[in-house]
Short mmCIF file of the C-alpha atoms (twelve columns), coordinates in Angstrom:
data_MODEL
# 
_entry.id   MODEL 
# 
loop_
_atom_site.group_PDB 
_atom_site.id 
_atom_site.type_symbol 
_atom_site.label_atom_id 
_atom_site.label_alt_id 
_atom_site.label_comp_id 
_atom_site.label_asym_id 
_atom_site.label_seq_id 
_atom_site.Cartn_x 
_atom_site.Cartn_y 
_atom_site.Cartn_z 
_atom_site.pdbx_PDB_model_num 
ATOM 1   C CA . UNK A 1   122.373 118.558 239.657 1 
ATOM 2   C CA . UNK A 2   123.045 119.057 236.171 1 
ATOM 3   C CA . UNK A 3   125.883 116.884 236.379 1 
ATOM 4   C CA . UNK A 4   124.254 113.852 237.752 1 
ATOM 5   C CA . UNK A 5   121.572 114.445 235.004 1 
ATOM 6   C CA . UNK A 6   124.531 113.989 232.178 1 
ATOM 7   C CA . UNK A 7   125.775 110.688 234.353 1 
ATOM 8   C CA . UNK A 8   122.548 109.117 234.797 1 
ATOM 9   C CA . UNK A 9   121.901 109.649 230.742 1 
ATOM 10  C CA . UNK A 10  125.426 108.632 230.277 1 
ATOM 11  C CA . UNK A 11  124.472 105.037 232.424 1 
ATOM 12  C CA . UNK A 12  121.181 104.757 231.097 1 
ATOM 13  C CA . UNK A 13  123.272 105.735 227.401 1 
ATOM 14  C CA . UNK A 14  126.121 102.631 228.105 1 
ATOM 15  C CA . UNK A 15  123.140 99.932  229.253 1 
ATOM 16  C CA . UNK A 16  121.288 100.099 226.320 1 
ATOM 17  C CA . UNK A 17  124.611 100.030 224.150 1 
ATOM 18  C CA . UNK A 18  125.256 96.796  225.946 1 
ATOM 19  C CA . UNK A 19  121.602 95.577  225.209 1 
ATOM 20  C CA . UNK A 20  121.723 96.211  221.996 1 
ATOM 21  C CA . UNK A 21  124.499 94.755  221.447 1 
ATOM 22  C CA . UNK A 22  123.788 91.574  223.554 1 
ATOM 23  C CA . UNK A 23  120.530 91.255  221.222 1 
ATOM 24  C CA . UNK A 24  122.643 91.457  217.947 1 
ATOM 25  C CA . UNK A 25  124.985 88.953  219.267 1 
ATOM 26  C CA . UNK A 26  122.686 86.344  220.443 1 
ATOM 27  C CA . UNK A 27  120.406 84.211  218.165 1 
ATOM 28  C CA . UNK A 28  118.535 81.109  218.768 1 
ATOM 29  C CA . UNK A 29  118.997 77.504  216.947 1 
ATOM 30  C CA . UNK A 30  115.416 76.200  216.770 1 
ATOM 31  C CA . UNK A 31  114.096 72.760  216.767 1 
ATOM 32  C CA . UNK A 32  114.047 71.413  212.915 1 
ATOM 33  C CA . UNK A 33  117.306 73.856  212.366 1 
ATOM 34  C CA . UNK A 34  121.010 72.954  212.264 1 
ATOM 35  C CA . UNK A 35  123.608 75.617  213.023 1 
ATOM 36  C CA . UNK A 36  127.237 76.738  213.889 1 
ATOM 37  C CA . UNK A 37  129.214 79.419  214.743 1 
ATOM 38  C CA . UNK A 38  132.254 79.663  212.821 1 
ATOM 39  C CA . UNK A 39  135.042 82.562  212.935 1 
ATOM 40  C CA . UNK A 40  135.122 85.205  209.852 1 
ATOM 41  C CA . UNK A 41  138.893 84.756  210.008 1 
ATOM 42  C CA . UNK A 42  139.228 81.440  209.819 1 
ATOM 43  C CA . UNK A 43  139.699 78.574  206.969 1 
ATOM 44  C CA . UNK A 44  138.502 75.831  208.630 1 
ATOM 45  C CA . UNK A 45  140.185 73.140  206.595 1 
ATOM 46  C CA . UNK A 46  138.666 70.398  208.976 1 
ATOM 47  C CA . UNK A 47  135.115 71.192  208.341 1 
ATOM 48  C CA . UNK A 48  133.866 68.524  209.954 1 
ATOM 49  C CA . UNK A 49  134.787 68.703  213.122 1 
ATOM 50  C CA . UNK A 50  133.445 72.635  213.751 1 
ATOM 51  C CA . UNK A 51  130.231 71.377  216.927 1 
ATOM 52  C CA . UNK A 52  127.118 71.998  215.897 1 
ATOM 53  C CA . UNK A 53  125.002 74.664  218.660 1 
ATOM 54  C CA . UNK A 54  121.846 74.474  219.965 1 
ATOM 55  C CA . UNK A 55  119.304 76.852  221.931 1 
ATOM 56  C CA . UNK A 56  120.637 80.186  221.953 1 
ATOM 57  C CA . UNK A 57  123.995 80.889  220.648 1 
ATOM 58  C CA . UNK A 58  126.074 84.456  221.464 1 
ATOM 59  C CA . UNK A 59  128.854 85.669  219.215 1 
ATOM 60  C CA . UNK A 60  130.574 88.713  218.523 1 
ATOM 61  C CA . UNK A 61  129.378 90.626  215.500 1 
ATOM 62  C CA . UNK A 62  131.877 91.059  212.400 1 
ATOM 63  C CA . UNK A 63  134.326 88.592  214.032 1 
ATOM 64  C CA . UNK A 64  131.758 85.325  213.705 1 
ATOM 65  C CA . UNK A 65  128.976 84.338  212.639 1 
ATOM 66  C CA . UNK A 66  126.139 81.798  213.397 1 
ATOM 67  C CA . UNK A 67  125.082 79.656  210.329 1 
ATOM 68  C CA . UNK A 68  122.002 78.335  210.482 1 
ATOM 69  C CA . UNK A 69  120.002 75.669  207.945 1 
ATOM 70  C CA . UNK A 70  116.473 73.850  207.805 1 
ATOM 71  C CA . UNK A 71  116.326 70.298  208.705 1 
ATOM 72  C CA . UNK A 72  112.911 69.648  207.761 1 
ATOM 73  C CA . UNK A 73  112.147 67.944  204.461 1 
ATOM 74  C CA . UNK A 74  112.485 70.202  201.394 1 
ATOM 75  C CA . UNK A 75  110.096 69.942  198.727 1 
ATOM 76  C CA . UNK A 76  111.227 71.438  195.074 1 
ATOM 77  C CA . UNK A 77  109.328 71.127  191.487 1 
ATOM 78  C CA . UNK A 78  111.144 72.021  188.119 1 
ATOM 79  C CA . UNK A 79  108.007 71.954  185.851 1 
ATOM 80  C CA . UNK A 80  106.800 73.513  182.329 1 
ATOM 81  C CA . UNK A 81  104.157 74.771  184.210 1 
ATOM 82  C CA . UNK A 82  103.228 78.670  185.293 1 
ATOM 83  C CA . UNK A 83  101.213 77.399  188.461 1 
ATOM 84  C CA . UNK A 84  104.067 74.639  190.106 1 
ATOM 85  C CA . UNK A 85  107.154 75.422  191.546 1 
ATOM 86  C CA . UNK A 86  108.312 78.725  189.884 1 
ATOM 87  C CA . UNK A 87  106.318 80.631  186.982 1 
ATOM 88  C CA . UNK A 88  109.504 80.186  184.615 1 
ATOM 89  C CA . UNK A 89  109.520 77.310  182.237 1 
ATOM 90  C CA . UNK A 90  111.910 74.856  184.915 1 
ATOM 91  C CA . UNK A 91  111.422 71.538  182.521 1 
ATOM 92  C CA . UNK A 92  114.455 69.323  182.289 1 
ATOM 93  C CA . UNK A 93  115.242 67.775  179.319 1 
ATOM 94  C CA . UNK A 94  117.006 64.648  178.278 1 
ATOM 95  C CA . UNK A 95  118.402 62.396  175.304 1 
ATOM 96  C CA . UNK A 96  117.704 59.151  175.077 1 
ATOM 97  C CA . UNK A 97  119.660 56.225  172.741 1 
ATOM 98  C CA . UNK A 98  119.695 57.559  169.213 1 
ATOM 99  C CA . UNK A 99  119.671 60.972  169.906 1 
ATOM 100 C CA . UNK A 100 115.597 61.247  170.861 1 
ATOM 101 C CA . UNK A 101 114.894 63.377  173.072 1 
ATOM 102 C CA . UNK A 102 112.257 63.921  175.991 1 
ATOM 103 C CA . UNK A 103 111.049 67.235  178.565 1 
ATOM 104 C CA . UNK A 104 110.481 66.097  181.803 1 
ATOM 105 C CA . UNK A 105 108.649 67.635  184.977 1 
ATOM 106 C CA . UNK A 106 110.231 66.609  187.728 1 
ATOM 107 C CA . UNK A 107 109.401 66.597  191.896 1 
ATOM 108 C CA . UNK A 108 111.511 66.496  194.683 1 
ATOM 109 C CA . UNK A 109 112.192 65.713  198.371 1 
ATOM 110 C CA . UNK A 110 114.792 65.777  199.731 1 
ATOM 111 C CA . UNK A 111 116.871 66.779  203.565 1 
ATOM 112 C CA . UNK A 112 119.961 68.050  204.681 1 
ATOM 113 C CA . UNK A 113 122.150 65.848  207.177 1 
ATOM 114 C CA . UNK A 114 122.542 67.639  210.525 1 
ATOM 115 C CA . UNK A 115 125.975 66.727  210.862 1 
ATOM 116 C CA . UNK A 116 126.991 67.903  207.500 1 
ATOM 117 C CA . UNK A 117 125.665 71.321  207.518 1 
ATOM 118 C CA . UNK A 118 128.663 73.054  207.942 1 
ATOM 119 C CA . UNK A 119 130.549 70.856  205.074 1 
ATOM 120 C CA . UNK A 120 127.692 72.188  202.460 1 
ATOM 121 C CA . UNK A 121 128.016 75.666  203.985 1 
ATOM 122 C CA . UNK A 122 132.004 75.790  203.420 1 
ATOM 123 C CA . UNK A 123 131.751 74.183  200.292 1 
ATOM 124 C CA . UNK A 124 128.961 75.827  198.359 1 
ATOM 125 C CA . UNK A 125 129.507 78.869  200.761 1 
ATOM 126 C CA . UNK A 126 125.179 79.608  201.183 1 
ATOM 127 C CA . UNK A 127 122.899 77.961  203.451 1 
ATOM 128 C CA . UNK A 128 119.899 79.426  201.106 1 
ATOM 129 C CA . UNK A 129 117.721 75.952  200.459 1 
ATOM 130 C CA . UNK A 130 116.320 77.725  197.316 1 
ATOM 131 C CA . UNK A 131 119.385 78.772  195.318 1 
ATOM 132 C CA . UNK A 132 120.661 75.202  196.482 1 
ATOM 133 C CA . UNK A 133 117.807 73.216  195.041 1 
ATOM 134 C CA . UNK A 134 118.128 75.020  191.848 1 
ATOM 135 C CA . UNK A 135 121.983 75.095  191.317 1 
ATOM 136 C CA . UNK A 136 124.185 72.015  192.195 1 
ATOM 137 C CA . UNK A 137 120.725 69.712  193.014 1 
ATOM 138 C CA . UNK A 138 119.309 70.582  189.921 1 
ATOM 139 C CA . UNK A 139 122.164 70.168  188.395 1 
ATOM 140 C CA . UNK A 140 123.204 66.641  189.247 1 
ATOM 141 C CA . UNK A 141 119.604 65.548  189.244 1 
ATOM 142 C CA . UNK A 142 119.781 66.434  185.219 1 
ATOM 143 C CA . UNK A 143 122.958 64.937  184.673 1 
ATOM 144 C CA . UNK A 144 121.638 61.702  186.303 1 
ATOM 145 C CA . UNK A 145 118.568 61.695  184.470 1 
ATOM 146 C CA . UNK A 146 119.727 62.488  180.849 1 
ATOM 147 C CA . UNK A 147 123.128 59.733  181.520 1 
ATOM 148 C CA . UNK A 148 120.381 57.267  182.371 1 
ATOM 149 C CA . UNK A 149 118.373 58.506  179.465 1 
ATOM 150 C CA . UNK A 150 121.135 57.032  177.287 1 
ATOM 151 C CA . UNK A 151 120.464 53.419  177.681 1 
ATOM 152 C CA . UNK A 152 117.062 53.748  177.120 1 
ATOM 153 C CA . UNK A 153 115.689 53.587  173.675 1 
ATOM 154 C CA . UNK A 154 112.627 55.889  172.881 1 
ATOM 155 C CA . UNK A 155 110.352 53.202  173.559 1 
ATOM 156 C CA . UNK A 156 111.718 51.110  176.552 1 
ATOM 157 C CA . UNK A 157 111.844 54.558  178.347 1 
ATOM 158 C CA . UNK A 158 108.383 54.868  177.927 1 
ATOM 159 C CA . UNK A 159 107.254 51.196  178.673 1 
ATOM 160 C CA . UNK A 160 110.141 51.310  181.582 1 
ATOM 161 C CA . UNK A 161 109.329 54.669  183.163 1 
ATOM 162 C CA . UNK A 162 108.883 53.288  186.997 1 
ATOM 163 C CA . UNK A 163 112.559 51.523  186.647 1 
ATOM 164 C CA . UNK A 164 113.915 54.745  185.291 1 
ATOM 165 C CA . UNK A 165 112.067 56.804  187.472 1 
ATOM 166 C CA . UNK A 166 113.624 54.250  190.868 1 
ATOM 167 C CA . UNK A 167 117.123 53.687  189.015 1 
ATOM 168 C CA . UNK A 168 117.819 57.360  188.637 1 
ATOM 169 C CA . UNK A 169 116.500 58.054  192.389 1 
ATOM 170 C CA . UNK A 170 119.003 55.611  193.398 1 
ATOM 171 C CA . UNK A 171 121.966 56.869  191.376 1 
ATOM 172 C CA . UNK A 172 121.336 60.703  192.399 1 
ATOM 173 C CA . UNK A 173 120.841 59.403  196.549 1 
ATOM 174 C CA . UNK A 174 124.502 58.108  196.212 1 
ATOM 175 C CA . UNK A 175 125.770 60.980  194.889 1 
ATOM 176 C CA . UNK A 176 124.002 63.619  196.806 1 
ATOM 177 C CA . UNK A 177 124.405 61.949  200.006 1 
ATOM 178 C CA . UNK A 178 128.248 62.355  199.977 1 
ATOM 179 C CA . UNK A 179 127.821 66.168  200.533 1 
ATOM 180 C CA . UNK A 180 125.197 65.561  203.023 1 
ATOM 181 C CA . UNK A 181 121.460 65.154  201.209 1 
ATOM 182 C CA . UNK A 182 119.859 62.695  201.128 1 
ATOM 183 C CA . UNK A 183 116.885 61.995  198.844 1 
ATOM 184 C CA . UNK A 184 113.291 61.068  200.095 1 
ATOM 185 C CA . UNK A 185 111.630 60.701  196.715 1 
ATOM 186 C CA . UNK A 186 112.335 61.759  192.610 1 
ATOM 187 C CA . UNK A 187 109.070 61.824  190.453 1 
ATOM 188 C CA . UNK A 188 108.298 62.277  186.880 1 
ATOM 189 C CA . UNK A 189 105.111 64.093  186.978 1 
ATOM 190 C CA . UNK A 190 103.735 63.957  183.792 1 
ATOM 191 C CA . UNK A 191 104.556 61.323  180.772 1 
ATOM 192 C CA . UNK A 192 107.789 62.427  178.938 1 
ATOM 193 C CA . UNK A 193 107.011 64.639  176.441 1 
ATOM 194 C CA . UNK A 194 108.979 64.167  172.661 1 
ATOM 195 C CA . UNK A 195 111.177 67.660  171.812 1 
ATOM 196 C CA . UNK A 196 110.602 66.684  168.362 1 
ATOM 197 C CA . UNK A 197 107.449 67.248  166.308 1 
ATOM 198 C CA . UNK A 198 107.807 64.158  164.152 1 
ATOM 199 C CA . UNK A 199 108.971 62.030  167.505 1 
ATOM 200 C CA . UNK A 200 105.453 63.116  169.077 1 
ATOM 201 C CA . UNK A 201 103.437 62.701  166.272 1 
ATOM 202 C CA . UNK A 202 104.996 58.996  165.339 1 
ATOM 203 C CA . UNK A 203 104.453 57.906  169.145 1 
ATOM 204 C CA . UNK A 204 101.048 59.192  168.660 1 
ATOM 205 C CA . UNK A 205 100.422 57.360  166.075 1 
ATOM 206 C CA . UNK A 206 101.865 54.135  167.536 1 
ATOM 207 C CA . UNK A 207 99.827  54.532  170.667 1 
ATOM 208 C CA . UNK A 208 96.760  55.170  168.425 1 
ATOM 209 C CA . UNK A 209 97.834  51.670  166.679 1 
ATOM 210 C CA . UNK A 210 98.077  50.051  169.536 1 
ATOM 211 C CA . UNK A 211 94.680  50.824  171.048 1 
ATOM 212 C CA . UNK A 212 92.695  49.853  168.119 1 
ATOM 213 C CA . UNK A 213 94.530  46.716  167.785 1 
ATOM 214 C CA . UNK A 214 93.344  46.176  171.772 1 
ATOM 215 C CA . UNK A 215 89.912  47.455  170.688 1 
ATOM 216 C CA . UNK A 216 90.047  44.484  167.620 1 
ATOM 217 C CA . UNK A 217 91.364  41.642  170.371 1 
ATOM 218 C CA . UNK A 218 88.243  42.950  172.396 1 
ATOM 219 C CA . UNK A 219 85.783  42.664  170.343 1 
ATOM 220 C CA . UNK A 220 87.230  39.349  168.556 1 
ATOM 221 C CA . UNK A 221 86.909  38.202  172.283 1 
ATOM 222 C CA . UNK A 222 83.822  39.310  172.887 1 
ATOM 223 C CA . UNK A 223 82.386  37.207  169.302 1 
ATOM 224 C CA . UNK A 224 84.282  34.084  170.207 1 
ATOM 225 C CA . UNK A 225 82.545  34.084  173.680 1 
ATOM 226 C CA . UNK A 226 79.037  35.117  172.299 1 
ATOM 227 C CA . UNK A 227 79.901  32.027  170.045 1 
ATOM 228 C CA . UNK A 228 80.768  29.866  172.793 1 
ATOM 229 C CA . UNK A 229 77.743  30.665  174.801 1 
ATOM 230 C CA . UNK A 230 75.373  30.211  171.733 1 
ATOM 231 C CA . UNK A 231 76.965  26.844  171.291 1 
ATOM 232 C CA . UNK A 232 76.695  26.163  174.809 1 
ATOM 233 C CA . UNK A 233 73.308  26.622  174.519 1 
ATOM 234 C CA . UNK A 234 72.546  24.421  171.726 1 
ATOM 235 C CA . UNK A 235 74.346  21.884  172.742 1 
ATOM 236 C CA . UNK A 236 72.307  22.496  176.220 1 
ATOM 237 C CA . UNK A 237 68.909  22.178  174.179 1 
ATOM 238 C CA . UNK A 238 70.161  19.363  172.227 1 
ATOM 239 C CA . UNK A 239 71.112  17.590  174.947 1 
ATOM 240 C CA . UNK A 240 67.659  17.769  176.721 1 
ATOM 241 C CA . UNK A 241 66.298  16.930  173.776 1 
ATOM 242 C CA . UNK A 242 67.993  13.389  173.652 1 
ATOM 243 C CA . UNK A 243 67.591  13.241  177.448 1 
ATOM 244 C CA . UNK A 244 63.858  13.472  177.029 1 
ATOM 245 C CA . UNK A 245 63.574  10.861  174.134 1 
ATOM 246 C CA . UNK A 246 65.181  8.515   176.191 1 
ATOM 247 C CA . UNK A 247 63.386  8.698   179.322 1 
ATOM 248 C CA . UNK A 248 60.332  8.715   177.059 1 
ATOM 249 C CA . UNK A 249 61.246  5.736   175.243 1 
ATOM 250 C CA . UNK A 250 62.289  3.974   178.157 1 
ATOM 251 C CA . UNK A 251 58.500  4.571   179.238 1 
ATOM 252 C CA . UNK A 252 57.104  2.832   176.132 1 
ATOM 253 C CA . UNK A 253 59.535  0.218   176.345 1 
ATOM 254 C CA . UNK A 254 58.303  -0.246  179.797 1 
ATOM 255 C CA . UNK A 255 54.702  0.083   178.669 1 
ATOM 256 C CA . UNK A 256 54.954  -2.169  176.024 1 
ATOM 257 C CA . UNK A 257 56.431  -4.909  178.422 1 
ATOM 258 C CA . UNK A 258 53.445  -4.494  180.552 1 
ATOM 259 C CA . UNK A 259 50.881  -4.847  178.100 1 
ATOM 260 C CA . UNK A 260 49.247  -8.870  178.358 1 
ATOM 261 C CA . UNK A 261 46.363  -9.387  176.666 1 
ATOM 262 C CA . UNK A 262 44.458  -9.930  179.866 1 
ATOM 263 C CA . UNK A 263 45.474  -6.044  180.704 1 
ATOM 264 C CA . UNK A 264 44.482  -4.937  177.640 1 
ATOM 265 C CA . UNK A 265 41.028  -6.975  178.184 1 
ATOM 266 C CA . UNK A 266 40.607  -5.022  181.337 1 
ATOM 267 C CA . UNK A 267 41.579  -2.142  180.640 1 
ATOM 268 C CA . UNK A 268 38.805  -2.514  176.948 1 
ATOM 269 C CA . UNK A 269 36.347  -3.173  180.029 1 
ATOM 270 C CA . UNK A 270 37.033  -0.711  182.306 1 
ATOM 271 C CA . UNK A 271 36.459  1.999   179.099 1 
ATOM 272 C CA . UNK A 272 32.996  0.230   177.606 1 
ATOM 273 C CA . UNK A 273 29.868  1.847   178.596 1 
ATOM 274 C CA . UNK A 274 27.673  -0.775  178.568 1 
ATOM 275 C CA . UNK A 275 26.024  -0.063  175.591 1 
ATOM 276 C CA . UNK A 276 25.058  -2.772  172.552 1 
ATOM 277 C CA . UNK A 277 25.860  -2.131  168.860 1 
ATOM 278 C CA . UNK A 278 22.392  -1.295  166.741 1 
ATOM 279 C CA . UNK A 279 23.016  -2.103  162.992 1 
ATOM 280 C CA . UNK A 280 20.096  -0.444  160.673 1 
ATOM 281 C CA . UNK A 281 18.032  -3.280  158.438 1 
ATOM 282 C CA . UNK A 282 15.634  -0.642  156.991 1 
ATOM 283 C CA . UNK A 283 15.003  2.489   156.002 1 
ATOM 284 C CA . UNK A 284 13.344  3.098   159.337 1 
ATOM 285 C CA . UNK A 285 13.990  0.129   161.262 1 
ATOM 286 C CA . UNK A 286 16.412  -0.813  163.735 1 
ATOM 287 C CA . UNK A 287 16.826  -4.097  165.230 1 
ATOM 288 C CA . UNK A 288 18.868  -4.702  168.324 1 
ATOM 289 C CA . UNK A 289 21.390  -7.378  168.312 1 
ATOM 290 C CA . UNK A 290 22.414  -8.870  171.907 1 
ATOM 291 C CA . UNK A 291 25.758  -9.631  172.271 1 
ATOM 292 C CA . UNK A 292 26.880  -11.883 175.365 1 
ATOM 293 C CA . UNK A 293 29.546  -9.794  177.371 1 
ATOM 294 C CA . UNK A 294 32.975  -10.461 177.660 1 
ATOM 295 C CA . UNK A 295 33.062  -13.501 179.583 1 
ATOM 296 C CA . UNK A 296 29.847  -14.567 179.725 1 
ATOM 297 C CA . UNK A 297 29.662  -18.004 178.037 1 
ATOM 298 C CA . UNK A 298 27.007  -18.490 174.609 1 
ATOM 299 C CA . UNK A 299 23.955  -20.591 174.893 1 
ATOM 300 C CA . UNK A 300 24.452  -24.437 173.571 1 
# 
């Protein structure tokens, strides 16, 4: 009895050996991952051709190993700032043409190729995204930036940002992309900021120039169109002025041509009352003189 105890332990002892080893030799290549299995023995000079695996892949613990990396798209900041990306001080800085120099804050996004996973993996021999992004990618994205940085003067790299900003993307995709990353976007995301104090303070200075000199144009604009609209108006006014005389010596012309003396005998008749002049001949008399009426012929 006792002995078919000890084999029925010893069975029960050998399955879950095989389990457990089953489960550490099996692992599962997700959907937005990229993996291989590659041999811990082996040099793999043709990189490229080792197949990538999908669903669940089994291998044999301490004589391979299944490499797997993210194929979604990877976002990475290198800022001055405590509260993006990391909380160290991950500014890049560059030099621009006579020796000026700039910090920049700079955003990322960027993907790995499937088919080049295991190239990246045998080359920079880590598939961790993180140390990655802030080794060889930040890296090259520096060198890319401050070599672009030197055909900029201090001032065309400020007016110019978008074209430096676009120019440097495109540089840093060509690059990249040979080892399998490829770039979805490169931002500045704050203005360049001077690593000199007297550099800040004389662009300061220059902007402040420049904004009262727009203020000045303004307001200059603003006079010569108050101007224009005052002489608008006068000339408005003065114009219906002369508009009125006209039409209202065109009426007296037309008056005056219409005036015969017969009209002017009519219209004297129309406007008498009727009444007779009364001259006084005294102190207190009055004596009534009769006039004939227009038209009315005297007595012979």
């Amino acid at each position: 009895m006792n002995r078919n105890i000890r084999l029925t332990l010893l069975g029960i002892g050998a399955v879950l050996v095989v389990f457990l080893g089953f489960a550490n030799s099996c692992t599962r290549i997700h959907p937005g991952e990229a993996g291989f299995k590659i041999s811990n023995s082996g040099d793999y000079r043709g990189v490229d051709s080792i197949p990538l695996e999908i669903g669940w892949v089994f291998y044999v613990p301490g004589f391979s190993q299944v490499i797997k990396f993210p194929t979604s798209m990877q976002h990475v900041v290198w800022t001055s700032s405590a509260t993006e990306g990391s909380a160290n001080n991950d500014e890049l800085s560059i030099g621009c043409k006579g020796g000026a120099g700039f910090y920049l804050d700079i955003g990322m996004n960027y993907a790995v190729i499937p088919q080049k996973v295991a190239h990246i993996y045998l080359k920079f021999k880590t598939n961790d995204m993180d140390m990655l992004s802030n080794t060889y990618i930040r890296n090259t994205t520096r060198k890319v930036l401050n070599d672009l940085a030197g055909t900029y003067t201090v001032d065309s790299l400020l007016t110019n940002r978008p074209q430096y900003e676009k120019t440097a993307e495109k540089i840093l995709s060509d690059m990249l992309i040979k080892d399998g990353i490829v770039i979805n976007q490169l931002s500045i995301l704050t203005t360049p900021r001077p690593s000199d104090a007297t550099l800040a303070a004389a662009i300061n200075a220059k902007i402040t120039a420049k904004q009262n000199a727009e203020t000045s144009q303004m307001q200059l604009q603003t006079s010569i169109a108050e101007a224009n609209k005052k002489i608008a108006e006068a000339r408005g006014d003065s114009a219906s002025i002369v508009i009125k005389a006209h039409g209202q010596a065109a009426a007296n012309e037309k008056i005056q041509m219409s005036l015969t003396p017969l009209l002017i005998q009519k219209m004297w008749i129309e406007k008498w009352s009727g009444d007779l002049p009364t001259y006084m001949t005294g102190s207190n008399a009055m004596m009534m003189m009769n006039m004939p009426s227009p038209g009315e012929k005297g007595s012979k």
